[in-house]
C-alpha positions in Angstrom: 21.8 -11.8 -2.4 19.9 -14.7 -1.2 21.4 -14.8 1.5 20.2 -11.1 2.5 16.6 -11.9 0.7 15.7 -14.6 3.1 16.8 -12.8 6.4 14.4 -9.9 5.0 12.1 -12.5 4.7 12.6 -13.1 8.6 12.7 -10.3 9.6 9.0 -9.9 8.0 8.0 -12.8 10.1 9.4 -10.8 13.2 7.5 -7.5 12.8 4.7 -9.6 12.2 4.9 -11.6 15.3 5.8 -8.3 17.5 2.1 -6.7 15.8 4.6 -3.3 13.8 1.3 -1.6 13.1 0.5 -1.4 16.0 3.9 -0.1 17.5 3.8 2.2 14.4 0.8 3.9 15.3 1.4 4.6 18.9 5.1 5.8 18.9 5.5 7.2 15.3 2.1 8.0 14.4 2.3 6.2 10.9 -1.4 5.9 9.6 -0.7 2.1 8.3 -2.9 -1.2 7.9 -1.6 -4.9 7.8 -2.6 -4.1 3.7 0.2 -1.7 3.3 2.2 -4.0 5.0 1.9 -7.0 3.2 2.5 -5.3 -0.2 5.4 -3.3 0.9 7.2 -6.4 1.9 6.2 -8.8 -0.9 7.1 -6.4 -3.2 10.5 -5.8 -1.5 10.8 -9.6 -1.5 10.2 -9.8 -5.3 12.9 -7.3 -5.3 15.3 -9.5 -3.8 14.1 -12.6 -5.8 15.0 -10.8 -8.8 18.4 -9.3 -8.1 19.7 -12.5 -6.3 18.4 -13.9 -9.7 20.5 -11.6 -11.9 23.3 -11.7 -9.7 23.8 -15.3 -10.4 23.7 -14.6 -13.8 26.0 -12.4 -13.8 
């Protein structure tokens, strides 16, 4: 899980770098700001945090 957490956390870094919103609102048309982006992914970071937590625990 940590393993899977920090190469989502890359992979965050990459759309970044590459500018997603922008690619998202010329070929898909998504209405999106860097806001909605940056809560999406730290929350789906937390997510990972968490579950690679319990996994270990388990």
């Amino acid at each position: 899980m940590w393993l899977a957490t920090a190469c989502y956390g890359v992979h965050v870094l990459e759309e970044y770098q590459l500018n997603w919103r922008d690619w998202a609102h010329a070929v898909i048309k998504l209405p999106v700001e860097w806001n909605d982006f940056y809560i999406v992914n730290a929350l789906v970071i937390v997510l990972g945090v968490s579950a690679a937590q319990l996994a270990a625990h388990a």
